[in-house]
PyMOL Python script that loads the backbone (N, CA, C, O; Angstrom):
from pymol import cmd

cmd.read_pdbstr("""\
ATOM      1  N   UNK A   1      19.557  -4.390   2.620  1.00  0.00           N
ATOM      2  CA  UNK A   1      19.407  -3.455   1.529  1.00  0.00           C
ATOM      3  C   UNK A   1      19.496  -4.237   0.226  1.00  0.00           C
ATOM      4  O   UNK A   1      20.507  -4.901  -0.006  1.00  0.00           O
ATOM      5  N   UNK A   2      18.524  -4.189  -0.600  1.00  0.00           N
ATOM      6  CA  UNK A   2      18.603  -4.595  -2.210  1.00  0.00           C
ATOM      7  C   UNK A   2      19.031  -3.605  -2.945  1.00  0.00           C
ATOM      8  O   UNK A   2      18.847  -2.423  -2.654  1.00  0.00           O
ATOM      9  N   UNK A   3      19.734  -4.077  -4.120  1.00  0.00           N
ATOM     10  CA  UNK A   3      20.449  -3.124  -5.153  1.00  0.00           C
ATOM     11  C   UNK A   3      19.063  -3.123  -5.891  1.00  0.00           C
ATOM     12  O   UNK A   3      18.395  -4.152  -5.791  1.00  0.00           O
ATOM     13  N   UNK A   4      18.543  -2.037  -6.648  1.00  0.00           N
ATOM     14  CA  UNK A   4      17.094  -2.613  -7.586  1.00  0.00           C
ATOM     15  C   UNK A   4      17.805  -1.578  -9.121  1.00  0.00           C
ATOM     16  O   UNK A   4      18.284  -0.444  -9.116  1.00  0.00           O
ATOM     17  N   UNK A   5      17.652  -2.302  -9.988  1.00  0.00           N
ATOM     18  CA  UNK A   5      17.946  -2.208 -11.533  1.00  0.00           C
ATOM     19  C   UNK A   5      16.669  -1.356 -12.319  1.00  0.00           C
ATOM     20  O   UNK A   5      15.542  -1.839 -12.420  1.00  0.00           O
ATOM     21  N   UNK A   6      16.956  -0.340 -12.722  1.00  0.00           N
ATOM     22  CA  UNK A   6      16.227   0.261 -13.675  1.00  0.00           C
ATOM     23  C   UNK A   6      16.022   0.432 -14.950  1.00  0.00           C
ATOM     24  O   UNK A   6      16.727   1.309 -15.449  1.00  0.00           O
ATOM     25  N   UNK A   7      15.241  -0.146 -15.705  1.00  0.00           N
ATOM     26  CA  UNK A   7      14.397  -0.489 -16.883  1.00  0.00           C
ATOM     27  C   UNK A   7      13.959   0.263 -17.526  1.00  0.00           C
ATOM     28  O   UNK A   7      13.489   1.322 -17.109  1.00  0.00           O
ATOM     29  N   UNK A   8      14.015  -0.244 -19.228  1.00  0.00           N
ATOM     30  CA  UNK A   8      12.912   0.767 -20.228  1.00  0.00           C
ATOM     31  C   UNK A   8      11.986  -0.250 -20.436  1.00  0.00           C
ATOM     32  O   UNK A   8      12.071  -1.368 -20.943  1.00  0.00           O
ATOM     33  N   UNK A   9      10.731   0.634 -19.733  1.00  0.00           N
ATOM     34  CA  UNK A   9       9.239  -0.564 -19.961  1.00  0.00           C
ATOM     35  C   UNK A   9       8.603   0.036 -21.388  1.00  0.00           C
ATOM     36  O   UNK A   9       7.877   1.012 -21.197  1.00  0.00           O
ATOM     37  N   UNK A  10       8.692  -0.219 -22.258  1.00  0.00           N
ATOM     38  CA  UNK A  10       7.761   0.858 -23.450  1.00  0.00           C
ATOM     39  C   UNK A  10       8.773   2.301 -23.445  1.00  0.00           C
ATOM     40  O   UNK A  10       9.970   2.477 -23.670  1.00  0.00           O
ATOM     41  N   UNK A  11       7.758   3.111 -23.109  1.00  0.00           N
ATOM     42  CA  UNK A  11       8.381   4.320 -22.713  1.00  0.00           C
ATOM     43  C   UNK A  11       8.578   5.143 -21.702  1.00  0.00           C
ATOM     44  O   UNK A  11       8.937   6.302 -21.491  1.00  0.00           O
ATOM     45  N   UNK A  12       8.147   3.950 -20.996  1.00  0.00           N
ATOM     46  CA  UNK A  12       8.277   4.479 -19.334  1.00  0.00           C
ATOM     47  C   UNK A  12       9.524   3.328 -18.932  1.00  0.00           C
ATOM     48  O   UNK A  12      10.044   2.554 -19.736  1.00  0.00           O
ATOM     49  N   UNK A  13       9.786   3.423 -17.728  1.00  0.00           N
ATOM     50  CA  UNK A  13      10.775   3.078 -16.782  1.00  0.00           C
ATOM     51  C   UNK A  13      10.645   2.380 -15.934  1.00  0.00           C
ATOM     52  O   UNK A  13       9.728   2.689 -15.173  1.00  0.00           O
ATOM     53  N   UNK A  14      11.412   1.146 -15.596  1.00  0.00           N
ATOM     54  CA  UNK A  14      10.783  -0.014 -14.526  1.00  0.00           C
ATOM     55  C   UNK A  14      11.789  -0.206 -13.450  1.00  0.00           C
ATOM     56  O   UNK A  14      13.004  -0.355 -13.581  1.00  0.00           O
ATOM     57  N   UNK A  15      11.136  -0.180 -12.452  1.00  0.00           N
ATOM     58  CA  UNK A  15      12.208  -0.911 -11.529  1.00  0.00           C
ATOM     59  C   UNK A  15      12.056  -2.717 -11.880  1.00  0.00           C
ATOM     60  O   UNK A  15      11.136  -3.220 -12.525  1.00  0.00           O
ATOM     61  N   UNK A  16      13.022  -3.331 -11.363  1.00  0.00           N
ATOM     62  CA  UNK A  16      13.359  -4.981 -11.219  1.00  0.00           C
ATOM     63  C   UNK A  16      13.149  -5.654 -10.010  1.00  0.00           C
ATOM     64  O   UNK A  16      14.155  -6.097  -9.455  1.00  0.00           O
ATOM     65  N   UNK A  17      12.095  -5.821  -9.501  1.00  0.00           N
ATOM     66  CA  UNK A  17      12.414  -6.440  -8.081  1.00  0.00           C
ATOM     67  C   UNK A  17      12.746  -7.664  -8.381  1.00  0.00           C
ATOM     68  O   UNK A  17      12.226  -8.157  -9.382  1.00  0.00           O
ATOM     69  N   UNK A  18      13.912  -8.635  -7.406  1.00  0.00           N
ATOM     70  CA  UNK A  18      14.209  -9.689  -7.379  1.00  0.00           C
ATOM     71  C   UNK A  18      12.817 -10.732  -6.644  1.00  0.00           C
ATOM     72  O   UNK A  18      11.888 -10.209  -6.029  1.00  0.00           O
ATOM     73  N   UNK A  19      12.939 -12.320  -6.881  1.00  0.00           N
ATOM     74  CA  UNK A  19      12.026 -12.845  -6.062  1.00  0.00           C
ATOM     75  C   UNK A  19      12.146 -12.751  -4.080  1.00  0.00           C
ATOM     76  O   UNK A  19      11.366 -13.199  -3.240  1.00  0.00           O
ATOM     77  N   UNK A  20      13.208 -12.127  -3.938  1.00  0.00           N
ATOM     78  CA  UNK A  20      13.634 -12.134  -2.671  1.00  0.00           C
ATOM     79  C   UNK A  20      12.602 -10.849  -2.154  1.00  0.00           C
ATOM     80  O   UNK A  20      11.514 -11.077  -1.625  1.00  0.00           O
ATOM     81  N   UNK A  21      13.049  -9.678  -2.362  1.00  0.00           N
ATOM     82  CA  UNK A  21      12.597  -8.264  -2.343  1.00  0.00           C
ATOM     83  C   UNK A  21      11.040  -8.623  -2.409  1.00  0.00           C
ATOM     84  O   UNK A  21      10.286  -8.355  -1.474  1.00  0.00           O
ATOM     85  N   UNK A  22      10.571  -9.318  -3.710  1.00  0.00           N
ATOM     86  CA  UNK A  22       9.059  -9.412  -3.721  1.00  0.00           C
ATOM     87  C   UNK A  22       8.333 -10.337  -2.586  1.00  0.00           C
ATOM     88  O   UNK A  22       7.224 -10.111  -2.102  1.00  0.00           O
ATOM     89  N   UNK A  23       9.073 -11.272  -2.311  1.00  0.00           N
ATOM     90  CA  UNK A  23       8.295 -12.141  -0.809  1.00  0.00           C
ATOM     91  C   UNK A  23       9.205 -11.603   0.301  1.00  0.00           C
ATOM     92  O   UNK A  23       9.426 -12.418   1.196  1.00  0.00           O
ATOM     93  N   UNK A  24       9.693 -10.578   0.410  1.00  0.00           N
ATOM     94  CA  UNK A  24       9.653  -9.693   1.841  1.00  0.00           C
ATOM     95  C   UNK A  24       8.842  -8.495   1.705  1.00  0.00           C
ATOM     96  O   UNK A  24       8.664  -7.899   2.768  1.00  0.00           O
ATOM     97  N   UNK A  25       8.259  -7.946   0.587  1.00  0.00           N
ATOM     98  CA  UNK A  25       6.938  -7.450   0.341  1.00  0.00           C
ATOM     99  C   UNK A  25       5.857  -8.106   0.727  1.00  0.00           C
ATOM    100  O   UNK A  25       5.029  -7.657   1.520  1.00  0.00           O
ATOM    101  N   UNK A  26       5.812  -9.228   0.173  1.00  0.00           N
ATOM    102  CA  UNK A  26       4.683  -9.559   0.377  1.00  0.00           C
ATOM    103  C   UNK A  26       3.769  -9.639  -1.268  1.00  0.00           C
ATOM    104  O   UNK A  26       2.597  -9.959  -1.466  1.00  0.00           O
ATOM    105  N   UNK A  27       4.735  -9.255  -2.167  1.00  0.00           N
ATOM    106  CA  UNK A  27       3.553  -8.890  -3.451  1.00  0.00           C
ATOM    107  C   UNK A  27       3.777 -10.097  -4.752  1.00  0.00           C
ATOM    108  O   UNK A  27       4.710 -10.899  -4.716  1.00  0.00           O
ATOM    109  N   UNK A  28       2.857 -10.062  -5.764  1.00  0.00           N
ATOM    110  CA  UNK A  28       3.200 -10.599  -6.571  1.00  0.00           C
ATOM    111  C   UNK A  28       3.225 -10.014  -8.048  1.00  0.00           C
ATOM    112  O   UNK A  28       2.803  -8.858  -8.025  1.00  0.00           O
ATOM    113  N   UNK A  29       3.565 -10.413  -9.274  1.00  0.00           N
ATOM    114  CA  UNK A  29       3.123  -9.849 -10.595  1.00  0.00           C
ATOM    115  C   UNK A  29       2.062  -9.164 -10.346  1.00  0.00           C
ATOM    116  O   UNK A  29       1.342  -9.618  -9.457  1.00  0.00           O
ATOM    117  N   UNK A  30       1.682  -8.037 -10.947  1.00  0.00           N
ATOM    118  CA  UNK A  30       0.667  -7.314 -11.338  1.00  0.00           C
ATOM    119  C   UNK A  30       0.294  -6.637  -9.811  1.00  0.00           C
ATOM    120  O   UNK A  30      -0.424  -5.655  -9.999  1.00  0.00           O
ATOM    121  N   UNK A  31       0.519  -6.823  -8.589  1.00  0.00           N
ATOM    122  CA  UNK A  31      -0.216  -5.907  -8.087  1.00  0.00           C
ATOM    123  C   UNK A  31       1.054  -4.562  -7.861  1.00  0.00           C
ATOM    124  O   UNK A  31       2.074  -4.315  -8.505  1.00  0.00           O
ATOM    125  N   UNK A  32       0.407  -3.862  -6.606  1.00  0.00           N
ATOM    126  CA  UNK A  32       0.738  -2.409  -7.085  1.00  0.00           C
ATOM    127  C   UNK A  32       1.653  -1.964  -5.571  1.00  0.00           C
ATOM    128  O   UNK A  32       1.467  -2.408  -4.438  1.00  0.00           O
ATOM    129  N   UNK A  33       2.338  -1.278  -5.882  1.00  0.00           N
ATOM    130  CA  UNK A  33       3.539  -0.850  -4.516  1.00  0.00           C
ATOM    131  C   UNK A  33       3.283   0.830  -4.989  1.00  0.00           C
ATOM    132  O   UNK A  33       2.920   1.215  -6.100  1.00  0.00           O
ATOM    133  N   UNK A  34       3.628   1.768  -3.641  1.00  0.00           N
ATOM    134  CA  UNK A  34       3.220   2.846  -3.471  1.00  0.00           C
ATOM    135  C   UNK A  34       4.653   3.429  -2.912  1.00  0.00           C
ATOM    136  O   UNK A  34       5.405   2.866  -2.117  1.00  0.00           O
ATOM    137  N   UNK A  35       4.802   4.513  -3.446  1.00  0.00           N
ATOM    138  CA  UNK A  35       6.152   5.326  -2.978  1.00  0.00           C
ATOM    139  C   UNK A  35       6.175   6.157  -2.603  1.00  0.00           C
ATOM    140  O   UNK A  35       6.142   7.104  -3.389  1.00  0.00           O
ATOM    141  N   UNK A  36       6.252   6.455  -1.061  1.00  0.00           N
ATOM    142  CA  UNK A  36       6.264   7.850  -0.411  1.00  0.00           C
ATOM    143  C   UNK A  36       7.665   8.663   0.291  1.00  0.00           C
ATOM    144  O   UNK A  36       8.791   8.184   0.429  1.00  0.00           O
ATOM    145  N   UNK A  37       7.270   9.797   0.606  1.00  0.00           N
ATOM    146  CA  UNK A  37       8.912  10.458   0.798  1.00  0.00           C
ATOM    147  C   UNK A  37       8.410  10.119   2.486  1.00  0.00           C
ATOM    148  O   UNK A  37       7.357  10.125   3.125  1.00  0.00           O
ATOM    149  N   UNK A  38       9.935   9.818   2.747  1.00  0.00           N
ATOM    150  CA  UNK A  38      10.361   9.376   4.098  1.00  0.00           C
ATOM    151  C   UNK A  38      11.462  10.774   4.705  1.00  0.00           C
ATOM    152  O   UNK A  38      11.836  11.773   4.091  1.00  0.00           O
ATOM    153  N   UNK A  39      11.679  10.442   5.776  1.00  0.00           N
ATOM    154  CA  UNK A  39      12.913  10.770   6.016  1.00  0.00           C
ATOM    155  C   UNK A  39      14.162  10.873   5.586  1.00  0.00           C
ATOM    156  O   UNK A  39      14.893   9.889   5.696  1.00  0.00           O
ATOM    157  N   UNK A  40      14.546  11.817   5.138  1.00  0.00           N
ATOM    158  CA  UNK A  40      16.314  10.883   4.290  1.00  0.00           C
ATOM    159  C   UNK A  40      15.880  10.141   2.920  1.00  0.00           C
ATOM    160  O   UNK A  40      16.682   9.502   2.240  1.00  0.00           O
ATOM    161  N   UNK A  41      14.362  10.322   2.562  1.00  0.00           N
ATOM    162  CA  UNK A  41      14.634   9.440   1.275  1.00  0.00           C
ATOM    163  C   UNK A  41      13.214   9.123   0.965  1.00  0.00           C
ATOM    164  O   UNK A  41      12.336   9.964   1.160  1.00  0.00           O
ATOM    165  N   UNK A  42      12.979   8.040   0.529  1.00  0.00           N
ATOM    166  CA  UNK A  42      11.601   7.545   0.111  1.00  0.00           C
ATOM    167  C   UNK A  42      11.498   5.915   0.340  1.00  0.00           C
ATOM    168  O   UNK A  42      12.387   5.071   0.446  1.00  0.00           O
ATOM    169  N   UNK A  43      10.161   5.814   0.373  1.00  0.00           N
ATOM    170  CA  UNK A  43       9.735   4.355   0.946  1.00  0.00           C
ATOM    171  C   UNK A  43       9.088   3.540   0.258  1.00  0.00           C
ATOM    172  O   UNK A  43       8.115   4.122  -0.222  1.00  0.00           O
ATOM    173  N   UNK A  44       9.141   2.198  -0.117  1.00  0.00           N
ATOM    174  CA  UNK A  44       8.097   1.874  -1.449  1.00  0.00           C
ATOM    175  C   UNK A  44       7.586   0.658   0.006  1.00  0.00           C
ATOM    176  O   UNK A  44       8.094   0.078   0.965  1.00  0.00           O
ATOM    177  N   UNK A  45       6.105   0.848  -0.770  1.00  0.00           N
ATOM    178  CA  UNK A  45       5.311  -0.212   0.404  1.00  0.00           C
ATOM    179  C   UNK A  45       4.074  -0.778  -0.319  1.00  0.00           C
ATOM    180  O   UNK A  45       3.441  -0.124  -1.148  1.00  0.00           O
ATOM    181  N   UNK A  46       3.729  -2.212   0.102  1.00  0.00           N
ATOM    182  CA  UNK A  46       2.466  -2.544  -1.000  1.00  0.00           C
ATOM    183  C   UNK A  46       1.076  -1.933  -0.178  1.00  0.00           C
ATOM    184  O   UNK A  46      -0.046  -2.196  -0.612  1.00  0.00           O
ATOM    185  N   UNK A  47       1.272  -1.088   1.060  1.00  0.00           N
ATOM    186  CA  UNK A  47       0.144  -0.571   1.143  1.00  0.00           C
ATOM    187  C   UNK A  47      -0.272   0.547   1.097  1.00  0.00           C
ATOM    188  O   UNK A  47       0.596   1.381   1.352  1.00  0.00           O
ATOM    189  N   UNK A  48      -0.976   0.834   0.939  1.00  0.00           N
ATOM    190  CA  UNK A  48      -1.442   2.430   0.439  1.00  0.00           C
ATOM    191  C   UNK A  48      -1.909   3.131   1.560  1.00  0.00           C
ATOM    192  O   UNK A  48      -3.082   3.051   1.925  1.00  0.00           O
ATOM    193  N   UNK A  49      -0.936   3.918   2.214  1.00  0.00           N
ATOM    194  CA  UNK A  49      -1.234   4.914   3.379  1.00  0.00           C
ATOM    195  C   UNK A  49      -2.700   5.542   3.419  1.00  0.00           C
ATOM    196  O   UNK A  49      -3.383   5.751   4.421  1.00  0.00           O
ATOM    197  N   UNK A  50      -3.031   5.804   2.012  1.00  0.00           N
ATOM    198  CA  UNK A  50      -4.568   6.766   1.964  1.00  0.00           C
ATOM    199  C   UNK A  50      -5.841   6.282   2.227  1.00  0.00           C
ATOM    200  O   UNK A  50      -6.939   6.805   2.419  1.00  0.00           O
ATOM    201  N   UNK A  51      -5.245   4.707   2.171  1.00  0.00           N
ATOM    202  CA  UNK A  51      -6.557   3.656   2.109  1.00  0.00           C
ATOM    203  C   UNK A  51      -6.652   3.099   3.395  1.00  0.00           C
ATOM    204  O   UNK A  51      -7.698   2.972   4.032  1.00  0.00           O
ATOM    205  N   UNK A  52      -5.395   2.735   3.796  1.00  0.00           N
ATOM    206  CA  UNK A  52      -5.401   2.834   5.699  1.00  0.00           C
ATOM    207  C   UNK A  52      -5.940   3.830   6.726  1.00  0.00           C
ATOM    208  O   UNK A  52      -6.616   3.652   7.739  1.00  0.00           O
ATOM    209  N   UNK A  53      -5.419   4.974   6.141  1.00  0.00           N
ATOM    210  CA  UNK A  53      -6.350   6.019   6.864  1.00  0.00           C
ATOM    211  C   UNK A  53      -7.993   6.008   6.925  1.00  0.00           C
ATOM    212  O   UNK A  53      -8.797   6.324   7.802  1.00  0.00           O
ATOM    213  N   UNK A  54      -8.159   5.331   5.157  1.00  0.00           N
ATOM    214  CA  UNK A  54      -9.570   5.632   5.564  1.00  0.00           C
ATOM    215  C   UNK A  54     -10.395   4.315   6.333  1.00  0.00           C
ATOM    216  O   UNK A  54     -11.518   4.338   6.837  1.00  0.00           O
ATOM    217  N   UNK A  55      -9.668   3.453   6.260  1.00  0.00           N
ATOM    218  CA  UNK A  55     -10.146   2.551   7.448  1.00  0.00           C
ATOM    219  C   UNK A  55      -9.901   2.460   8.708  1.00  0.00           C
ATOM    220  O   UNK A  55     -10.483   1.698   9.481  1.00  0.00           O
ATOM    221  N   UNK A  56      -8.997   3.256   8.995  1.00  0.00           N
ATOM    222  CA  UNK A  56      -8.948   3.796  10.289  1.00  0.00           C
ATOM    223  C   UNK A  56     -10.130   4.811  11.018  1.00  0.00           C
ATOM    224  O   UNK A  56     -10.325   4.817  12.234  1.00  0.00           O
ATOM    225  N   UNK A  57     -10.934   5.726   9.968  1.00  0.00           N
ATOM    226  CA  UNK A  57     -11.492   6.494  10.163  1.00  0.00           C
ATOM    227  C   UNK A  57     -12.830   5.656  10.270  1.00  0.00           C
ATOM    228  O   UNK A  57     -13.576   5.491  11.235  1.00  0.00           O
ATOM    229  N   UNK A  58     -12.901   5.147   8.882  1.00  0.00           N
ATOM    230  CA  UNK A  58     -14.293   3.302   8.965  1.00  0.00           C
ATOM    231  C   UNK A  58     -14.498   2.863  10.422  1.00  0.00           C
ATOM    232  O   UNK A  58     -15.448   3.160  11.146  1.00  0.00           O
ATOM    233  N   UNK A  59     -13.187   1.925  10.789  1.00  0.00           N
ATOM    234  CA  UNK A  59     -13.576   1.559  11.975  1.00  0.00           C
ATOM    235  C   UNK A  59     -13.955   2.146  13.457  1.00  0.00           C
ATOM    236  O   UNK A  59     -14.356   1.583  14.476  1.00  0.00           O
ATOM    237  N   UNK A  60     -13.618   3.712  13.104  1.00  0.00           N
ATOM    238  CA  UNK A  60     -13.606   4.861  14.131  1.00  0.00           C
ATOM    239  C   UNK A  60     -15.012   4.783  14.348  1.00  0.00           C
ATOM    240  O   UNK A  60     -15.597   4.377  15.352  1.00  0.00           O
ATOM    241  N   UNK A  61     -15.548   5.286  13.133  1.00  0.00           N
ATOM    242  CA  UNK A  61     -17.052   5.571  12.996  1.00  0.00           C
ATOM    243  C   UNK A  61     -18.167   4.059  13.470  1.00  0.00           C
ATOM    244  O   UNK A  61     -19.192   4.183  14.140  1.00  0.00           O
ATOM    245  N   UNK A  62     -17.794   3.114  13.088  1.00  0.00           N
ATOM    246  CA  UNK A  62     -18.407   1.851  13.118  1.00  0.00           C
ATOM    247  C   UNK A  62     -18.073   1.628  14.925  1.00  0.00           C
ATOM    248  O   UNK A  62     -19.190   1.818  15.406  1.00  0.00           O
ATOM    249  N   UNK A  63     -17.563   1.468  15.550  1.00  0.00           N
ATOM    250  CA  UNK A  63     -17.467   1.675  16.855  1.00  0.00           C
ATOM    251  C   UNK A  63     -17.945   2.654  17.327  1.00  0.00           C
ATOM    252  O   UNK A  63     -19.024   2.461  17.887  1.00  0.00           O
ATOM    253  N   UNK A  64     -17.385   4.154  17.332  1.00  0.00           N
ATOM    254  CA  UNK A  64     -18.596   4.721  17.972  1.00  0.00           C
ATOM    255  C   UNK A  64     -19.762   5.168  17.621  1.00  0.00           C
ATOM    256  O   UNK A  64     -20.372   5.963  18.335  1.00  0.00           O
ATOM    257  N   UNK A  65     -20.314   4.647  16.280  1.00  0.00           N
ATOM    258  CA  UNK A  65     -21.964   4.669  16.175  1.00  0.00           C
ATOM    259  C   UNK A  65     -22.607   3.083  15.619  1.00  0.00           C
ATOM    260  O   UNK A  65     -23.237   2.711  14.629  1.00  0.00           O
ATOM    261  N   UNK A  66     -22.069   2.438  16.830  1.00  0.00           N
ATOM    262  CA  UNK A  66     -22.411   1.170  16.225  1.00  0.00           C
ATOM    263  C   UNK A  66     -23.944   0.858  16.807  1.00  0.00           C
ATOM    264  O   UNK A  66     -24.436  -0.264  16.691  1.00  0.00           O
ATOM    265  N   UNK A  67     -24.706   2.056  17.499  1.00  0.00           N
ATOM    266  CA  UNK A  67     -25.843   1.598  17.659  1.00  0.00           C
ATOM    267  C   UNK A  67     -26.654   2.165  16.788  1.00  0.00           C
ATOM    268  O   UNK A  67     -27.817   1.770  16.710  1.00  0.00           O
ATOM    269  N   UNK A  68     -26.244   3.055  16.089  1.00  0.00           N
ATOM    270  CA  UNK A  68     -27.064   3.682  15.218  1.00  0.00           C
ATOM    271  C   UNK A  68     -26.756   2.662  13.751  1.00  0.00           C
ATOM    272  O   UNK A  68     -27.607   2.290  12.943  1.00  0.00           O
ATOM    273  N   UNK A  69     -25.587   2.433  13.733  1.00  0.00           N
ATOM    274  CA  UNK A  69     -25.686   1.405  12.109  1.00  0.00           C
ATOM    275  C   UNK A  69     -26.533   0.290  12.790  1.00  0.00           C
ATOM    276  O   UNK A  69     -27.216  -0.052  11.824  1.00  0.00           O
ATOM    277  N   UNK A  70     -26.996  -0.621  13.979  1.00  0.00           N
ATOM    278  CA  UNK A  70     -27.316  -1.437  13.899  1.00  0.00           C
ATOM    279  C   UNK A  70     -29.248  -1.714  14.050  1.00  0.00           C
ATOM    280  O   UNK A  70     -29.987  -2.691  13.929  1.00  0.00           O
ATOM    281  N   UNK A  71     -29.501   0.244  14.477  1.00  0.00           N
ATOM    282  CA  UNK A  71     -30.424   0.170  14.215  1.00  0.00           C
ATOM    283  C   UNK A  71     -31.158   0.615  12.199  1.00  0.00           C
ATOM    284  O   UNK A  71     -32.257   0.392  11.692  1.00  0.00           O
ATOM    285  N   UNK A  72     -29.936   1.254  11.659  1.00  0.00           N
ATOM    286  CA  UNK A  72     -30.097   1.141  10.396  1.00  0.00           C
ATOM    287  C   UNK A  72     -30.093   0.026   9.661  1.00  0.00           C
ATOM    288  O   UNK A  72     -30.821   0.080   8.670  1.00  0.00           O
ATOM    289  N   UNK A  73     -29.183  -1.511   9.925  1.00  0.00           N
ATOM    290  CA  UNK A  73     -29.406  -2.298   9.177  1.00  0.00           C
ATOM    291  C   UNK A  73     -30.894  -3.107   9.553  1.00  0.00           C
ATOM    292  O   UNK A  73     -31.351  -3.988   8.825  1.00  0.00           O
ATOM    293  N   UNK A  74     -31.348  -2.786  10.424  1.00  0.00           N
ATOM    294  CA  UNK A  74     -33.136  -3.494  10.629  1.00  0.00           C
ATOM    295  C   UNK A  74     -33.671  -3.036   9.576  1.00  0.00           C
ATOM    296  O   UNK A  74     -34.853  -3.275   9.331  1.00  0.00           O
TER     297      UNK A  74
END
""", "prot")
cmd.dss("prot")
cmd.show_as("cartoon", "prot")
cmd.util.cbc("prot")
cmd.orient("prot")
């Protein structure tokens, strides 16, 4: 568990991630972490659930009509 420190950015509000917290993310400056309600609480993650889904659904489609995209890319 990390303690995380809260900030006045301008006029909005920042969290602090340490360099520890950020390379067990995985992230760096400037990109973007997503916060969803969990169980008991909420979850911050650098990937975006909405965008997974839709590649889940991508690769759904691309497998089972992969004869029809491959007669579309001719």
């Amino acid at each position: 568990m990390a303690k995380l420190k809260i900030t006045t950015v301008g006029a909005s509000a920042g969290i602090i991630l340490n360099k520890e917290v950020m390379a067990r993310l995985g992230v760096k400056k400037g990109d973007s972490l997503f916060l969803t309600e969990a169980p008991g609480g909420f979850r911050v993650t650098p990937y975006d659930p909405d965008f997974e889904r839709q590649m889940t659904l991508a690769e759904e489609i691309m497998h089972d009509d992969r004869d029809i995209l491959k007669a579309l890319s001719k």
